[in-house]
C-alpha positions in Angstrom: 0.0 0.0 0.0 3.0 2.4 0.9 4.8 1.2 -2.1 1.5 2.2 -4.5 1.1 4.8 -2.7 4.8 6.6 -3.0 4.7 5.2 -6.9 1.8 7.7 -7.4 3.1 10.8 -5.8 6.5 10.3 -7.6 4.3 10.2 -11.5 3.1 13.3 -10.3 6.0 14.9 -8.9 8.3 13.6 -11.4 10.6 11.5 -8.7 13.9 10.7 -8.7 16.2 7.5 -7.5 19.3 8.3 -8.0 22.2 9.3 -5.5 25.8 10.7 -5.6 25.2 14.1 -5.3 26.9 17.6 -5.6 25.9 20.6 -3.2 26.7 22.8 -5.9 24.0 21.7 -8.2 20.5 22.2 -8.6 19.9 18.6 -7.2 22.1 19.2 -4.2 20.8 22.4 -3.1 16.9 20.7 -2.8 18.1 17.8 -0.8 19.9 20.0 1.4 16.5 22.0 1.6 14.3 19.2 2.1 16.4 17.9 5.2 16.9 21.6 6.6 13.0 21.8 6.5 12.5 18.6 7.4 14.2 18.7 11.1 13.1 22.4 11.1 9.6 21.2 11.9 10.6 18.7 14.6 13.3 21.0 16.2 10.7 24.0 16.0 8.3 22.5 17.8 10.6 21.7 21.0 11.0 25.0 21.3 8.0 27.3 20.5 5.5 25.5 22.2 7.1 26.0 25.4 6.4 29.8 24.4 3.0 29.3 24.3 2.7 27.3 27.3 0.8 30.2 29.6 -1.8 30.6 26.8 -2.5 27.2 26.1 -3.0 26.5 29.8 -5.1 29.5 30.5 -7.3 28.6 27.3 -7.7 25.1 27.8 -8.1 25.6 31.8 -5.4 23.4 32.4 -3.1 22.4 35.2 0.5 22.9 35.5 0.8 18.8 35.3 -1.3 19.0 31.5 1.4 21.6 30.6 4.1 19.5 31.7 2.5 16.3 29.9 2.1 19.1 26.5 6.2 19.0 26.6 6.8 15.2 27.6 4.2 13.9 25.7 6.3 14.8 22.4 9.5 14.2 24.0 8.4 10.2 25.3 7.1 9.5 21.7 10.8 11.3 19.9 13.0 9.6 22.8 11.5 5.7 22.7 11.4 5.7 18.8 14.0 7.6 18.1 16.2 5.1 17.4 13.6 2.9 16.0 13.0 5.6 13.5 16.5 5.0 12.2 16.4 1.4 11.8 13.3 1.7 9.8 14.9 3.9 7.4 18.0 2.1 7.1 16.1 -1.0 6.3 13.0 0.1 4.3 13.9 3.4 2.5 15.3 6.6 4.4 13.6 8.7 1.9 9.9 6.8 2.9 10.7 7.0 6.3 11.4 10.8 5.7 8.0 11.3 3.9 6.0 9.2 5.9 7.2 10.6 9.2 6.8 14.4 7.9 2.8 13.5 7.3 2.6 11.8 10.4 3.5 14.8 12.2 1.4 17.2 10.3 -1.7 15.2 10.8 -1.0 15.3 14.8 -0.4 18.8 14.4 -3.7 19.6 13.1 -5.1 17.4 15.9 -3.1 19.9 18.1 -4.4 22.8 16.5 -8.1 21.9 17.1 -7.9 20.1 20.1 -10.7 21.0 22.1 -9.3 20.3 25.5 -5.7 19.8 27.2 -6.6 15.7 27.2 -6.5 15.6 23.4 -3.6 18.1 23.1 -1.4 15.9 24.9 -2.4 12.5 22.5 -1.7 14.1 19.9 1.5 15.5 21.2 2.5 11.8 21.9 1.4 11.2 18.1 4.1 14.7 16.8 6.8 12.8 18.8 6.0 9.6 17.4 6.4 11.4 13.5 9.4 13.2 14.7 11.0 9.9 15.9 10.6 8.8 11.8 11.8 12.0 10.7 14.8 13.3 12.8 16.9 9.8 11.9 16.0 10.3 8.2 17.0 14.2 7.7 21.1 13.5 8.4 20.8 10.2 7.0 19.7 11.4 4.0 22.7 13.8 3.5 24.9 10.9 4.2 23.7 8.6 1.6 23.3 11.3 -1.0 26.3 13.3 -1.4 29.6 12.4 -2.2 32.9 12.7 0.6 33.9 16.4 0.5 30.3 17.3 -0.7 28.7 15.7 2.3 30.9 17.4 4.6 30.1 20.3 3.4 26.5 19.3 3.3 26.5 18.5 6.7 28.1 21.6 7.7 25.2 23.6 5.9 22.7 21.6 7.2 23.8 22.0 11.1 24.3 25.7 10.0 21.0 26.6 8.4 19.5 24.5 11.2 20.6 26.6 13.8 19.0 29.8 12.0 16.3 28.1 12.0 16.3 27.8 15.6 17.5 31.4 16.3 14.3 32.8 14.2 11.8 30.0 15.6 10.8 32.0 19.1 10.4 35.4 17.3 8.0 33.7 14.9 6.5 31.4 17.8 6.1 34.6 19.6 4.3 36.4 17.0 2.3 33.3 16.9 1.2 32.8 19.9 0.2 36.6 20.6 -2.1 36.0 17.7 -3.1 32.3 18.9 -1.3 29.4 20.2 -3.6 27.5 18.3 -1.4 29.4 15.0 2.0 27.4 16.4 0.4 23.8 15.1 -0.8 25.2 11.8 1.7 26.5 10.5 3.4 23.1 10.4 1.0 22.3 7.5 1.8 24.5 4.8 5.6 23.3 5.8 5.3 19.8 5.5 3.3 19.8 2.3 6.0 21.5 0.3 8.8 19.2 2.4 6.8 16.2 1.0 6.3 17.7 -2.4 10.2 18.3 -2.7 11.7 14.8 -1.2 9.0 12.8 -3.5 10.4 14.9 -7.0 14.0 15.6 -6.1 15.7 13.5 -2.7 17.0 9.9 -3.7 16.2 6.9 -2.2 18.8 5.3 -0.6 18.7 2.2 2.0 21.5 0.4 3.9 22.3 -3.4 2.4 24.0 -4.2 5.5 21.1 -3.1 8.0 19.9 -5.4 10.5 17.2 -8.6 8.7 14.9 -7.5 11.7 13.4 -5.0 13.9 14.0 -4.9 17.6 10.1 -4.2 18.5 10.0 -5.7 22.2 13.1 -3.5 23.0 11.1 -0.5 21.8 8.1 -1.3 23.4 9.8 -2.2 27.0 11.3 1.2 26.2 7.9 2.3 25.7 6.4 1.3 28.7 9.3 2.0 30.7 9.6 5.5 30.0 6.0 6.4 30.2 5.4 4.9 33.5 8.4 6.0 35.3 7.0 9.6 33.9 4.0 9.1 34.7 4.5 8.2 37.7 7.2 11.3 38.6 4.5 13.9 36.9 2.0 12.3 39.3 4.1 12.2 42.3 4.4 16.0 42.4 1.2 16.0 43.3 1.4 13.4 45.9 2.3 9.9 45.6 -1.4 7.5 44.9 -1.4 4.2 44.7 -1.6 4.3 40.8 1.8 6.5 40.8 3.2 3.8 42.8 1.9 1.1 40.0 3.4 3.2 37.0 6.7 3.5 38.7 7.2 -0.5 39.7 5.9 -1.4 36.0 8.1 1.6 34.5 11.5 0.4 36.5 10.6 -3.3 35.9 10.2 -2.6 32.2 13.4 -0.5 31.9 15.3 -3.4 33.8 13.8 -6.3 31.5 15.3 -3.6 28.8 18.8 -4.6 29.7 18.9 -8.1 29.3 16.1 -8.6 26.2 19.2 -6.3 24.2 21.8 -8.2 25.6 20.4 -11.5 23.9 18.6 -9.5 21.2 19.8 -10.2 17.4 19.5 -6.9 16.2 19.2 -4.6 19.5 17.7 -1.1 19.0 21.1 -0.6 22.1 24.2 -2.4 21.2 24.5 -3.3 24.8 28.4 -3.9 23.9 28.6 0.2 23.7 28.3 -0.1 27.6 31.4 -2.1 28.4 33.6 1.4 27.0 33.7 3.6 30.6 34.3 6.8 28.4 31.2 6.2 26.2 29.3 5.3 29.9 30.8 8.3 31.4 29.5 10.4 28.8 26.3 9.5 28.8 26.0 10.1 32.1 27.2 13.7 31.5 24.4 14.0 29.0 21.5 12.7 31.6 23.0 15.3 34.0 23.4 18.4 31.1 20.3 17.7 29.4 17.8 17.3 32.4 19.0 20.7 33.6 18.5 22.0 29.8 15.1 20.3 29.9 13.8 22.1 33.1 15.4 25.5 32.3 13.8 25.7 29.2 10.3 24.8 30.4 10.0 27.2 33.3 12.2 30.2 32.1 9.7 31.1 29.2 7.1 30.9 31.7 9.0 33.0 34.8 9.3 35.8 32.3 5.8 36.0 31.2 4.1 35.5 34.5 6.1 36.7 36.8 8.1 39.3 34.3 5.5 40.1 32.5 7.1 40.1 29.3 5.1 39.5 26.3 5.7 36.0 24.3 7.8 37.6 21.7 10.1 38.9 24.2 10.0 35.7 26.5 10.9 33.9 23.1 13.9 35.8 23.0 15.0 35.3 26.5 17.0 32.3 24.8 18.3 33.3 21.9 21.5 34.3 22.5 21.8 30.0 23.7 21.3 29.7 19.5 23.4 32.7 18.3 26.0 31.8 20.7 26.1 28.1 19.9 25.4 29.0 16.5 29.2 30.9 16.5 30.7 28.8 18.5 30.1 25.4 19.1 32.7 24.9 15.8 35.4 26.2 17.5 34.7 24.4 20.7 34.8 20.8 19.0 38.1 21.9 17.1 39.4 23.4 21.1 38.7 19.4 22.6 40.4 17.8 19.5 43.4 19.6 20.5 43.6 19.9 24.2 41.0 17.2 24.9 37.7 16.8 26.0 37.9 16.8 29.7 38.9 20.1 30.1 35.9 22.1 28.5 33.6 18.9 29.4 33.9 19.9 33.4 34.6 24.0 33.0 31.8 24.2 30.7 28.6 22.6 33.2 30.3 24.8 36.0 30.3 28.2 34.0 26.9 27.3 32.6 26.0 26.8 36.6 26.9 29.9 37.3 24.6 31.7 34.5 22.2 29.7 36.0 22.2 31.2 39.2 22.7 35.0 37.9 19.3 34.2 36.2 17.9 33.9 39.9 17.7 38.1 39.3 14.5 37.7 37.0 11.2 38.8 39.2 8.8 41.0 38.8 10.1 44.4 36.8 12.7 42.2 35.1 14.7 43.9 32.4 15.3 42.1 29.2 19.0 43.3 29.0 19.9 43.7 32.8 18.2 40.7 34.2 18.0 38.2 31.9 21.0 38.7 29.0 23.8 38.2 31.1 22.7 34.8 32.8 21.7 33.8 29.3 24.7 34.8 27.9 27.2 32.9 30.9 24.9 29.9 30.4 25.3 29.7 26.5 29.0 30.0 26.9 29.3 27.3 29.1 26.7 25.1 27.2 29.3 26.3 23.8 32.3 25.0 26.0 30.1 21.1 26.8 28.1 20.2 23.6 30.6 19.3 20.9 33.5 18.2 23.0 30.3 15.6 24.7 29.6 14.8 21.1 33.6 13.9 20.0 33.6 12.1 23.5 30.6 10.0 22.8 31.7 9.5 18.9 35.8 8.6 20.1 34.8 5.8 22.5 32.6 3.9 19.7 33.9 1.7 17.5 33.9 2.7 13.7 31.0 0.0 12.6 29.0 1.4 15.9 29.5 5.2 15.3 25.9 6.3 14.5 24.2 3.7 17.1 26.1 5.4 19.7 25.2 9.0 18.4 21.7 7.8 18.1 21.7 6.3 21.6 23.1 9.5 23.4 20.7 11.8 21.7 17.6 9.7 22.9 19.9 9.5 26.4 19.1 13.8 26.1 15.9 13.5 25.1 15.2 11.1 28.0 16.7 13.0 30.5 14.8 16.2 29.7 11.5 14.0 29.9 12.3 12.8 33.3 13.8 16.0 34.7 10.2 18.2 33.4 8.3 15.0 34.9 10.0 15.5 38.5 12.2 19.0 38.9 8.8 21.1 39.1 7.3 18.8 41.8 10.5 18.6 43.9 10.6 22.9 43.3 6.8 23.0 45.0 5.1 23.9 41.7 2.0 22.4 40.6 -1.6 22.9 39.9 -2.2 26.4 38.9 0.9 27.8 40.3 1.9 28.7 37.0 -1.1 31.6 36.6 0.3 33.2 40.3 3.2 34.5 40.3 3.5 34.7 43.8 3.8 31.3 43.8 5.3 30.6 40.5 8.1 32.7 41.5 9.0 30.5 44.4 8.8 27.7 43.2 11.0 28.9 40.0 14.1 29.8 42.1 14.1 26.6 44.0 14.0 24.5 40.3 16.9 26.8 39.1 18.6 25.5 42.4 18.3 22.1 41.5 19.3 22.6 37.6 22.5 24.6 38.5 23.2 21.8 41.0 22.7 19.2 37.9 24.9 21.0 35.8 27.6 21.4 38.7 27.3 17.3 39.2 28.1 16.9 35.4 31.1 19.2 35.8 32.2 17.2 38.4 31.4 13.9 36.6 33.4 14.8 33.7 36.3 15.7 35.7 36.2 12.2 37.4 35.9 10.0 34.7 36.5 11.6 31.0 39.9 11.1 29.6 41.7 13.4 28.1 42.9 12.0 24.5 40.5 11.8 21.3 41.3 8.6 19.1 39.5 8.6 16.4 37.5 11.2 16.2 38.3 12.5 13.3 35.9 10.2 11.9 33.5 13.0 12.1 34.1 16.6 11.1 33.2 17.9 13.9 34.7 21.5 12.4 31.7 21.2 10.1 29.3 21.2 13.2 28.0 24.8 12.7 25.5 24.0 15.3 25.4 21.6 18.5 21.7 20.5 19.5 20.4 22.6 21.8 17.2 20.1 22.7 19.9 17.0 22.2 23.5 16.3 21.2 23.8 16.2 17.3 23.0 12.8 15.9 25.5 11.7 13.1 23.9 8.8 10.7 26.2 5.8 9.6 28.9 6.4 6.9 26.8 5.2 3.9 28.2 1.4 3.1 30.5 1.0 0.3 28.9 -0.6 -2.7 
């Protein structure tokens, strides 16, 4: 049915199936286009919603605990089939995937833009994560398979790039959005992912990998499933006071997540290599990225939210509160892999989560009467610089400690490690902080509770600091596998996933 179904849209569109690509040429420049728009959509949407946060809540009567499930609902679907995502595409056409993925997530975001209540928001939040787990994989893997060496370098270089643009202009235009109507942040995935669709189908090859896996690891990815929903769940719920069907989530959750572990161990094609685990650096860096990325995860939800309702600030300028995290990363995150390739990883991997503490901390200034450019830029700015120092030298780490034939597996499994993290850490940081309920619409209260969380997430950061120091090494093997001096642009949601090098034909 897929196959008809693709064999029509490529008549219409004029399709093409061939690879090797230039970036120069006409060809090259829409792939590079497809992809940029592509992630754009998923990467977009982790960070304008939390913009419009206040104003869903407010018109959907909702709970802080429905706008936490509004972020982890997306992030459980992207984090459990994340890596699932890749497999598929790898095995049944990257390209398909792509496509299939990109109208996925448009349907569920036109479910989001009409949901009449926060209960059907939320599904079909879990559905976007689900089409951004078939997407994300497919937008690098894509470049990989379709350009040639140099040219997919380069590719790559423009795609991180253009992708961090992309995320520099997203809370201006989330902003405008939302002052219009949050209901305007869903729908203007649509007119997006019709002309992504249109372009892959008529001008991105199809490409697949001969030597993927003969099967699918599906009970891995539902135990992950289960796992990571009940243990959130459960945390969400907790916040609120521990019930006896919290207690239930969180026994099935953990017993799920520990049947995990041994079903990949004897798995034939596990969606986890467990035999990444037995490296200590790739371990240890891992654990650096659940420490990093749960503070990331909490600091993004509720900082959007202090400066509106405590603040004040309008959701353009809340938006912005951020942006110099992008611009700065945007400018330097190059220059900060090419710094650990030559000194080594250790030393920016446990400065950096210590600096980016301490912006942390200055941001404990922002309350009522806040200034934009007194208050809030300079903790921004310390915090960028120190998140500019971590990402890419955490990426070379996590890269280095892989072997060759396992290099996109292990990028693939620390980006869903970030993505987890940030899902756990919104599930339980606002609960341990003492907000809840409608907390979020005082700001009295909100306030309180917001200087306690940043507490806890400079204390997270500090703890990967120290981790780093403790356990990184500092000497980079073979990381020149990946040119990390092409990497315009570290993920600011989750490390930078790098696909498989294509396999030689």
């Amino acid at each position: 049915m897929i196959d008809r179904w693709e064999r029509t849209l490529r008549r219409v569109t004029g399709g093409v199936d061939e690879a090797g690509l230039r970036l120069g040429t006409p060809a090259g420049r829409w792939v590079l286009l497809t992809t940029v728009l592509g992630s754009g959509l998923a990467m977009l949407d982790g960070t304008v919603v939390n913009v419009a946060l206040a104003h869903i809540g407010g018109d959907l009567d909702a709970g802080f605990a429905g706008l936490q499930w509004t972020v982890n609902a997306y992030t459980l679907g992207l984090a459990a089939l994340i890596l699932l995502g890749g497999s598929l595409g790898d095995r049944f056409g990257r390209r398909r995937i792509f496509v299939i993925g990109v109208v996925w997530f448009a349907v569920a975001s036109a479910v989001c833009a009409f949901a009449p209540d926060i209960g059907t928001l939320v599904a079909a939040r879990a559905l976007q994560g689900v089409g951004g787990a078939l997407l994300t994989p497919g937008s690098l893997a894509i470049i990989s398979a379709s350009f040639h060496g140099k040219d997919r370098a380069a590719a790559v270089g423009a795609w991180s790039g253009l992708g961090g643009i992309a995320g520099a202009v997203g809370p201006f235009v989330g902003g405008w959005l939302v002052e219009w109507s949050w209901r305007a942040v869903f729908l203007i995935n649509l007119p997006l992912a019709a002309l992504v669709v249109w372009v892959a189908l008529r001008h991105v090859p199809e490409s697949r990998d001969p030597a993927a896996a003969p099967g699918l690891d599906l009970t891995g990815t539902a135990l992950a499933i289960v796992g990571l929903a009940g243990v959130t769940w459960a945390l969400t719920e907790g916040g609120a006071g521990w019930t006896t069907p919290a207690w239930i989530a969180l026994v099935v959750g953990v017993a799920a997540l520990a049947v995990f572990v041994p079903v990949e161990w004897r798995s034939r094609h596990p969606l986890v290599p467990p035999s990444l685990f037995r490296s200590r650096m790739f371990t240890a860096a891992n654990v650096v990225t659940l420490l990093v990325y749960a503070a990331l995860g909490t600091l993004f939800l509720l900082l959007v939210l202090q400066l509106q309702v405590v603040a004040g600030f309008s959701p353009v300028l809340a938006g912005a509160g951020l942006l110099p995290v992008t611009l700065l990363m945007l400018l330097l995150s190059a220059r900060s892999g090419a710094l650990a390739q030559r000194i080594g990883p250790r030393l920016p991997m446990t400065v950096g989560p210590l600096v980016a503490a301490g912006g942390v901390l200055l941001l404990l200034r922002i309350g009522p009467g806040a200034s934009w450019f007194l208050d809030v830029l300079p903790g921004v700015v310390v915090f960028a610089l120190g998140l500019c120092l971590t990402v890419a030298p955490l990426t070379a780490t996590v890269l280095d400690a892989a072997p060759d034939r396992y290099a996109g597996a292990a990028s693939g499994v620390n980006n869903a490690v970030a993505r987890s993290a940030g899902l756990l850490a919104v599930a339980v940081v606002p609960g341990v902080a003492g907000i809840g309920g409608a907390d979020y619409t005082d700001p009295v209260a909100f306030e309180s509770g917001f200087r306690t969380a940043l507490v806890i997430v400079a204390a997270l950061l500090a703890a990967g600091g120290v981790v780093s120091a403790l356990t990184i090494r500092n000497t980079l093997g073979g990381s020149d596998r990946i040119p990390l001096e092409r990497c315009a642009h570290c993920g600011v949601t989750a490390p930078q996933a790098y696909p498989r090098e294509p396999t030689p034909k």
